[in-house]
C-alpha positions as CSV (number, residue, x, y, z in Angstrom):
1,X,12.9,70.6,60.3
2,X,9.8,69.3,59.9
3,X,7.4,70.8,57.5
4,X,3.4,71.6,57.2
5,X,3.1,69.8,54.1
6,X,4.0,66.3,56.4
7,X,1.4,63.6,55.2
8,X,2.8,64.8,51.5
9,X,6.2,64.0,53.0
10,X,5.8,60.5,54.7
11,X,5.9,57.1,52.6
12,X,6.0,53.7,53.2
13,X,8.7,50.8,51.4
14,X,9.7,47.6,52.7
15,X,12.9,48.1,55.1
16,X,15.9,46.6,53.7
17,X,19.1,45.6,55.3
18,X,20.9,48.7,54.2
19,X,18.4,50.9,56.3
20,X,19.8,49.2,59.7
21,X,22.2,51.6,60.9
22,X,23.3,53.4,64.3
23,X,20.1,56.3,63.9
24,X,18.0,53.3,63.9
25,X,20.0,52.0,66.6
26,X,19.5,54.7,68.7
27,X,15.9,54.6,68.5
28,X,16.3,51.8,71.4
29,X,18.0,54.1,73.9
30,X,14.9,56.5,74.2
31,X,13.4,55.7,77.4
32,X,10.1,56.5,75.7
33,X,10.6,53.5,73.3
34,X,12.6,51.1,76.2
35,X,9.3,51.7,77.7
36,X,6.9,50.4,75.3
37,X,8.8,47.9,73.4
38,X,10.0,44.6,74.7
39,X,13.1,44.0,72.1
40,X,16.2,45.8,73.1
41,X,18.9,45.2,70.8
42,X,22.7,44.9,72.7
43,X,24.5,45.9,69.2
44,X,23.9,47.2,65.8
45,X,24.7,43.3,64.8
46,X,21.8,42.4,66.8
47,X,19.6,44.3,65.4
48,X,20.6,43.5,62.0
49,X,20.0,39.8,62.6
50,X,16.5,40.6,64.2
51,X,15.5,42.1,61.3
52,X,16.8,39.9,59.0
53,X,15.1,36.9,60.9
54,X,12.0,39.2,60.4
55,X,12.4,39.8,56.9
56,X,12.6,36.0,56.5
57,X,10.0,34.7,58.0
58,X,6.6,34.0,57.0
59,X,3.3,35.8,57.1
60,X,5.4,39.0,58.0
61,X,5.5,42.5,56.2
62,X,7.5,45.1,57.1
63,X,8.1,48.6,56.3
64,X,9.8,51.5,57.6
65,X,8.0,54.8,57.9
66,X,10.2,57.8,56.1
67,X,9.9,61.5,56.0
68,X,11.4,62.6,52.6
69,X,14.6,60.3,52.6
70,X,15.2,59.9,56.1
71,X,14.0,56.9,58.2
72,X,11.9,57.8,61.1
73,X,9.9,54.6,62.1
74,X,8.0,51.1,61.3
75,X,5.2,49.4,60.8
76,X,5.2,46.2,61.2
77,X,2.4,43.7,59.8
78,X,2.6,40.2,61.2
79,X,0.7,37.1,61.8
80,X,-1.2,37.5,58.6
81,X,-3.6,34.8,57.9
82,X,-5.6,34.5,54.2
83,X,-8.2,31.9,55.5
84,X,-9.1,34.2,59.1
85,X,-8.5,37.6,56.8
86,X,-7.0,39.1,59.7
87,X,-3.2,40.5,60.9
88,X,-1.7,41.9,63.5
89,X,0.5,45.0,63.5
90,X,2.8,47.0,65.5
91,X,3.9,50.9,65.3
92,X,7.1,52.4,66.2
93,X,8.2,56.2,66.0
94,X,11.5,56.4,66.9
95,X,12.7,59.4,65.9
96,X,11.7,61.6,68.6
97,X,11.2,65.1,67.0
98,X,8.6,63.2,64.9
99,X,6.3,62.5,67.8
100,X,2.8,63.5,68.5
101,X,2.3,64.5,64.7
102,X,0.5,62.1,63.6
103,X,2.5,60.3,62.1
104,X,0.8,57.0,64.1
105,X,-2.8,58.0,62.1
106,X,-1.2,58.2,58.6
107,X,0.4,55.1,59.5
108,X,-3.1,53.3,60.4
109,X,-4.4,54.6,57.3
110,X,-1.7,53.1,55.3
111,X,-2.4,49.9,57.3
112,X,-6.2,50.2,56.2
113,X,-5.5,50.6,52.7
114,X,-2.8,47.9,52.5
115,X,-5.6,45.5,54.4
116,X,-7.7,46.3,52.0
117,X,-6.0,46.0,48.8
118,X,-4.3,42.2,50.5
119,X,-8.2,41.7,51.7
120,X,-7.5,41.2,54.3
121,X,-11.0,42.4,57.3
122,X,-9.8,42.4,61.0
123,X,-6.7,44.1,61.8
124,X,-5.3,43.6,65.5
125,X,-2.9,44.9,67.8
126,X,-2.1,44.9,71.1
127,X,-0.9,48.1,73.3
128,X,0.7,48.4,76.8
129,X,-2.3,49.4,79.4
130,X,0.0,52.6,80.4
131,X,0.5,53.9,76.8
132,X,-2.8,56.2,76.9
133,X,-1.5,58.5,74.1
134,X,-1.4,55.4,71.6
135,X,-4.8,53.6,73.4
136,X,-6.7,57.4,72.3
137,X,-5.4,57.3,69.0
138,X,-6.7,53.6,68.2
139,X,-10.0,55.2,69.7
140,X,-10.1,58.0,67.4
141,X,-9.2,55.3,64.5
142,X,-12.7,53.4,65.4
143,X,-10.7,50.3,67.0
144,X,-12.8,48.8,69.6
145,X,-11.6,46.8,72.8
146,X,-11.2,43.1,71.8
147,X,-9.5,41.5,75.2
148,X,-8.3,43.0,78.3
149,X,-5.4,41.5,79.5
150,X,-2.7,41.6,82.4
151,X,-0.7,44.2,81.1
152,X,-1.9,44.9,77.1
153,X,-5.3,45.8,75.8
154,X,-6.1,44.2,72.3
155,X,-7.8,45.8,70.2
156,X,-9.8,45.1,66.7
157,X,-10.8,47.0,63.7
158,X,-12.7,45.5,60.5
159,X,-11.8,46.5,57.8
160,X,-14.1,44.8,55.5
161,X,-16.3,48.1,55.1
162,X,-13.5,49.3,53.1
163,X,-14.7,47.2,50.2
164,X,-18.4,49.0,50.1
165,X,-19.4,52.0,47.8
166,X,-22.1,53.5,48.6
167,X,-24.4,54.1,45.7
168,X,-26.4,57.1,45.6
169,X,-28.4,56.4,42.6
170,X,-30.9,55.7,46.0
171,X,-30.1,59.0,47.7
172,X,-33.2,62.0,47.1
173,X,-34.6,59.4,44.4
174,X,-36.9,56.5,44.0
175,X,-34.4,54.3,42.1
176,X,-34.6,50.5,41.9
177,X,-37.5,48.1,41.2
178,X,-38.4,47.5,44.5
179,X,-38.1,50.7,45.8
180,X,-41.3,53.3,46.1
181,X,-39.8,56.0,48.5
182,X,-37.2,59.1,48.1
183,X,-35.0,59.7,50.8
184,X,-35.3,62.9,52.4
185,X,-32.2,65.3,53.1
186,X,-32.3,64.6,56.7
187,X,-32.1,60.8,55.8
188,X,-29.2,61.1,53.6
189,X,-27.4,63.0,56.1
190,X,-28.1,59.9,58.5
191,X,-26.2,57.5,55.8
192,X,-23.5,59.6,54.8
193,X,-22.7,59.8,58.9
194,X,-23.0,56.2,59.0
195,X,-20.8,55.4,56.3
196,X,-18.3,57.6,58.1
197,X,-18.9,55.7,61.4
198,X,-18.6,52.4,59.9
199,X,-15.2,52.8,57.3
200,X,-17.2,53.0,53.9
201,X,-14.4,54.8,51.8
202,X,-16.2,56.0,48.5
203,X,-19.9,57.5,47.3
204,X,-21.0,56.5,44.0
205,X,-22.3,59.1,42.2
206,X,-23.1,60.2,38.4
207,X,-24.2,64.0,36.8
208,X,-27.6,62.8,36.0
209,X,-28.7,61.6,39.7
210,X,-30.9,63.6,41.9
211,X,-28.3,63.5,44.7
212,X,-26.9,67.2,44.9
213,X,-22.9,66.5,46.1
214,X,-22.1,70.0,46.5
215,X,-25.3,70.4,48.9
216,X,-24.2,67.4,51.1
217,X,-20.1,68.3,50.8
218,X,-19.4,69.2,54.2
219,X,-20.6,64.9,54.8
220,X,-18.1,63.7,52.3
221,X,-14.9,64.9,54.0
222,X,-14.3,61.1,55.0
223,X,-15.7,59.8,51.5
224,X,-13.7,59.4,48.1
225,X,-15.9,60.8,45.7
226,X,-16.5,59.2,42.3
227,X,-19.3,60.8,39.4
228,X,-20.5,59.7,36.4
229,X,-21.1,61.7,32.8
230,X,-22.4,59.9,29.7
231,X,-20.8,60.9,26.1
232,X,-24.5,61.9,25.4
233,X,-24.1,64.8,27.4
234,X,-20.9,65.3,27.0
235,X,-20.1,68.5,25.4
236,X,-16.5,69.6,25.8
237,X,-13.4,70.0,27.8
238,X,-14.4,73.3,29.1
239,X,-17.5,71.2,30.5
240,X,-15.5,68.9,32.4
241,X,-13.1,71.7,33.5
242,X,-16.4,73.4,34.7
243,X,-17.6,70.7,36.6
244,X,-14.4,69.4,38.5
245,X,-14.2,73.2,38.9
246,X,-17.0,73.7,40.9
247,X,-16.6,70.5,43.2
248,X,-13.6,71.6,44.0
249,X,-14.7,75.2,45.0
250,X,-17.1,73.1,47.4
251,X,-13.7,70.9,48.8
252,X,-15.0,67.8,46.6
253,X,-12.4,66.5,44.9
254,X,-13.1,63.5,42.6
255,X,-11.7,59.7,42.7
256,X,-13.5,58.3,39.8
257,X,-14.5,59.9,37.1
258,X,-16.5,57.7,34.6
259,X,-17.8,57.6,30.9
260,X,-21.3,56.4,32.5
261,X,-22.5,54.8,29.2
262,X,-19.2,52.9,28.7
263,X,-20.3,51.1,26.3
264,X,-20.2,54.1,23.6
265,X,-16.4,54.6,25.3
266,X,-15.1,53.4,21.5
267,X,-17.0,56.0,19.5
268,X,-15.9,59.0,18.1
269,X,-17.5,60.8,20.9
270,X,-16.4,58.7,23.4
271,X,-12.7,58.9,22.2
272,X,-12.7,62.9,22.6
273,X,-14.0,62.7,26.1
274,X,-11.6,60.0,27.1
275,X,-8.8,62.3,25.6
276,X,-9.7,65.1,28.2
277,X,-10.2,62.4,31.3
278,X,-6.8,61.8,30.1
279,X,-6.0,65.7,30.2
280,X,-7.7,66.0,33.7
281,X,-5.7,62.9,35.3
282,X,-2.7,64.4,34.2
283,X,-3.6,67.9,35.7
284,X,-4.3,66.0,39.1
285,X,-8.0,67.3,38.8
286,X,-9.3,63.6,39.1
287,X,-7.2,60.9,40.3
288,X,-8.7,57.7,38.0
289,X,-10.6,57.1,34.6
290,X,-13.6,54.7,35.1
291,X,-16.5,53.0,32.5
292,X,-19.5,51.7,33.4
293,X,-20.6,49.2,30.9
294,X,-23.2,46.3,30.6
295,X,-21.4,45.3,27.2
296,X,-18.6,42.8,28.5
297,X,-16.9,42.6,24.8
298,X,-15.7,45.8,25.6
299,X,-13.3,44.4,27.6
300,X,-11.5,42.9,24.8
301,X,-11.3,46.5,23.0
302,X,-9.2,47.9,26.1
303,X,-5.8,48.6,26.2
304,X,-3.5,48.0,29.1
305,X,-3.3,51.3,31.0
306,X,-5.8,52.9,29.5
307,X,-8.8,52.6,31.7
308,X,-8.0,52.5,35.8
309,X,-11.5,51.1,36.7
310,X,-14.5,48.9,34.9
311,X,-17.6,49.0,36.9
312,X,-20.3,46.2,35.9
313,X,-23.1,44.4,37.1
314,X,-22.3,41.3,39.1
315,X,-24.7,38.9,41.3
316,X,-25.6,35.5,41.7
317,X,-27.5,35.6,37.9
318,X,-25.1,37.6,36.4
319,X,-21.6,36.1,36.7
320,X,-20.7,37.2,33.2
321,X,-17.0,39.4,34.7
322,X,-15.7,35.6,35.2
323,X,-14.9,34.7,31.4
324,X,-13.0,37.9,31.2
325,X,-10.6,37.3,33.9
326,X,-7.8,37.1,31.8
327,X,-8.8,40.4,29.4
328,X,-8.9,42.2,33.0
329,X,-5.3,40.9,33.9
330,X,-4.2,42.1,30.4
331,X,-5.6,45.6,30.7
332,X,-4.2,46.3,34.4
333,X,-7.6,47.6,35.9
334,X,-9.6,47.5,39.3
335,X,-13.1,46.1,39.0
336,X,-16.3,47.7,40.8
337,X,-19.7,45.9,40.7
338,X,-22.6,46.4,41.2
339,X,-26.3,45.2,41.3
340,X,-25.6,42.3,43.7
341,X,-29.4,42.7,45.1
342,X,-30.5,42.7,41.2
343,X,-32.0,46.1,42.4
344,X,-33.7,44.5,45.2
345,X,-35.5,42.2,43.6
346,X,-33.7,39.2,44.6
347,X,-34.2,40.4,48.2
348,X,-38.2,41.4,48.0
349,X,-40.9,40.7,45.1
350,X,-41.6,42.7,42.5
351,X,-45.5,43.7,42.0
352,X,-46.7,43.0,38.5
353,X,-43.7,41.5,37.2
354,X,-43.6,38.0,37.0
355,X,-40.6,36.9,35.8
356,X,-38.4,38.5,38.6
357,X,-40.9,36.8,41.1
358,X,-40.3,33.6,39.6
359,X,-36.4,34.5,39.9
360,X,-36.9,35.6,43.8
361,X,-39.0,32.4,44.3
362,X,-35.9,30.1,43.4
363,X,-33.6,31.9,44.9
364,X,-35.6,31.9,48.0
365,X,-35.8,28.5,47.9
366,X,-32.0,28.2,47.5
367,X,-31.7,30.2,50.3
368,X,-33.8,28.2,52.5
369,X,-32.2,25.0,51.4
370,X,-28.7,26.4,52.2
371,X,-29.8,27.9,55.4
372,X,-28.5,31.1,54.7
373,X,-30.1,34.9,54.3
374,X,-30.9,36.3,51.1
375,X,-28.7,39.0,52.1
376,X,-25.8,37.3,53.0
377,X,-26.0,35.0,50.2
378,X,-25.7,37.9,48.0
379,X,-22.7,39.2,49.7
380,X,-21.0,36.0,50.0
381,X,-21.1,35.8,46.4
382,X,-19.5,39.2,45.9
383,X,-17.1,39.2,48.3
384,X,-15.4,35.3,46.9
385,X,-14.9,36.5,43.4
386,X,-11.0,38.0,44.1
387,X,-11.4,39.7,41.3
388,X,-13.6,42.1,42.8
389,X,-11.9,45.2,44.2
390,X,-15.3,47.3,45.3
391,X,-18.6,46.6,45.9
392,X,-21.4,49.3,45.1
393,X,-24.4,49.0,47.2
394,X,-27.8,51.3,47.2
395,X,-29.5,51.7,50.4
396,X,-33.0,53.1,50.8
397,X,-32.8,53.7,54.7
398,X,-29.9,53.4,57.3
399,X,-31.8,50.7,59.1
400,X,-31.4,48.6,55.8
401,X,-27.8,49.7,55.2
402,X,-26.9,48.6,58.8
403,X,-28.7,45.4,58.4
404,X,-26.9,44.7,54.9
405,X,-23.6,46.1,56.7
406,X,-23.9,43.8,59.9
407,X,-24.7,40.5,58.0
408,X,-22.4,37.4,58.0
409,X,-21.6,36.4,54.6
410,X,-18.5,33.5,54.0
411,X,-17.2,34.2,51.0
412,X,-18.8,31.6,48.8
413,X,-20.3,31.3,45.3
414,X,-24.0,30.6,44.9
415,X,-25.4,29.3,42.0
416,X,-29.4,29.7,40.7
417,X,-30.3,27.5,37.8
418,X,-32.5,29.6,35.6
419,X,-34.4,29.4,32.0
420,X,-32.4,30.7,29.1
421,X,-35.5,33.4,28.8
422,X,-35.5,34.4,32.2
423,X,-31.8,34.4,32.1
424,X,-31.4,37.3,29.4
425,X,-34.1,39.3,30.5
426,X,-32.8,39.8,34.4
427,X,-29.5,40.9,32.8
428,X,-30.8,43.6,30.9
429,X,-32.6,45.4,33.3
430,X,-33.7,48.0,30.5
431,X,-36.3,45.1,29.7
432,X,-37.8,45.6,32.9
């Protein structure tokens, strides 16, 4: 019988030999699945060698869907391709009393997460013209038409939004060098249904920012939230208790929850609040510790396990995360940047402040050499470092966030030659 609790229920794992047997065979004798599928195994033999041939050969992955310990279905991933960034999958539910339950959606979301974390950005499929209850459920899952064809539509989903945090240092507040305006509530109701529309998976967000979560809760249903508190104010566990408390009161529950000033994570402060993130992960209250730090000799100071994500700055100046590569590997942690725009100011001058204008001027000039936006340059650059789980990106308007969204970048490193002077002072932005 199948429960309420089913998403809780349903896992993925690679299908093994051992997991090809006559309920599995059976699956092929539903006219439901004779329809749809064009492989139609004469024996259990026969399927056992398909699947073996699939298991072996290259660019394939694939898994079978299980409700507790019983097999239920597949998903297979196939013509996966590093250089396009793109696969093709297929699913099958062929246990019939698990129809119509969505267990096709919690499949697609699996898919989405397992693009992302393989980055891998256009996913593909094709579906039988005829099969309307599978082409509505691609629809609901924001895959677009790609090709018509005799008998199959293809569709196409990118995935690449996946890898975008939106930042809401921006949101209700005038943060950022280049920026002069404060979002209204009506604007950041615009971005938060945008990011829904477009796949962004997380919000950025700390204790100190304007942005009010609980006000704007009923936008982040589609959003992982992550939130920020420095050991400054810091107080104790009954603080943290209070806080996760009342977000989840409000149907927030937290991702991420940082020490914002990272950098103090190693002081006698820091260590007490970093015992009680501890306290609250293992209460399932948040799901992962995070720093924020500007100091990369932290890094060093880490042990493995004990932090699940570093977030630090990273852009075409700043390229400091790349000696540390191996200190990362060692501590078994995902990496978040941000500043890729340098707070704009690599995208738009900056009044009164003449280094960074001498910064934008060469990198305009590089731009213009390679022939390439200053916006996409900037995302090229972030998106070819594959250490780089998550990008965090500010937005001041959803006309800018769909221009940053919608340009091409190629997943190249830039370099900008700059003084030693100039150099130290646009990585510190508290010199600015």
């Amino acid at each position: 019988m199948v429960t309420t609790n089913l998403e809780k229920n349903i896992f993925f794992k690679k299908i093994k030999i051992e997991n090809i047997n006559y309920n599995y065979l059976n699956w092929f004798k539903d006219p439901h699945v004779k329809k749809y599928i064009d492989y139609k195994p004469k024996s259990l033999d026969d399927l056992k060698i398909n699947v073996e041939k699939t298991l072996k050969s290259k660019n394939v992955v694939f898994f079978g869907i299980f409700y507790k310990s019983k097999h239920i279905g597949n998903l297979k991933i196939h013509n996966i391709s590093k250089i396009k960034s793109s696969c093709f999958f297929g699913i099958l539910v062929g246990n019939k009393n698990f129809r119509n339950l969505g267990i096709g959606g919690i499949a697609i979301d699996y898919l989405k997460s397992w693009s992302s974390e393989n980055d891998i950005e256009n996913i593909f499929l094709g579906v039988d013209k005829n099969n309307h209850i599978a082409i509505k459920l691609y629809k609901n899952k924001n895959f677009k038409v790609y090709k018509i064809l005799k008998k199959k539509i293809i569709f196409h989903l990118s995935n690449k939004n996946k890898k975008i945090v939106l930042g809401a240092a921006q949101l209700s507040s005038d943060y950022g060098v280049t920026n002069n305006k404060k979002l209204s509530h009506l604007e950041n109701i615009k971005l938060l249904k945008y990011c829904k529309k477009i796949g962004v998976a997380e919000i950025d967000c700390a204790e100190k920012y304007r942005f009010n979560l609980i006000k704007y809760s009923k936008y982040l249903k589609n959003l992982e939230v992550n939130t920020k508190i420095s050991t400054a104010d810091f107080k104790n566990q009954f603080q943290l208790f209070k806080i996760i408390k009342r977000y989840n009161q409000n149907n927030i529950k937290i991702n991420i929850l940082y020490i914002h000033d990272g950098d103090n994570f190693l002081t006698q402060k820091g260590q007490i609040m970093l015992k009680f993130l501890f306290l609250l992960k293992k209460k399932n209250l948040i799901k992962k510790i995070g720093i924020s730090i500007y100091n990369f000799e932290i890094l060093k100071k880490i042990k493995k396990n004990q932090i699940d994500v570093i977030q630090v700055p990273y852009n075409i100046i700043d390229n400091r995360i790349d000696d540390y590569k191996k200190y990362l590997k060692k501590i078994n942690c995902l990496v978040y940047i941000r500043s890729i725009f340098l707070q704009g100011s690599l995208l738009k001058k900056v009044k009164h402040n003449n280094i960074l204008n001498d910064i934008y001027n060469k990198f305009n000039k590089l731009c213009k050499k390679k022939n390439i936006s200053k916006i996409s340059a900037c995302l090229s650059h972030a998106h070819s470092n594959y250490i780089v789980d998550k990008i965090v990106i500010g937005f001041n308007s959803e006309k800018q966030m769909k221009k940053i969204i919608n340009s091409n970048y190629k997943k190249k490193k830039f370099k900008l030659y700059l003084k030693r002077s100039q150099y130290i002072y646009a990585i510190n932005p508290s010199l600015w």
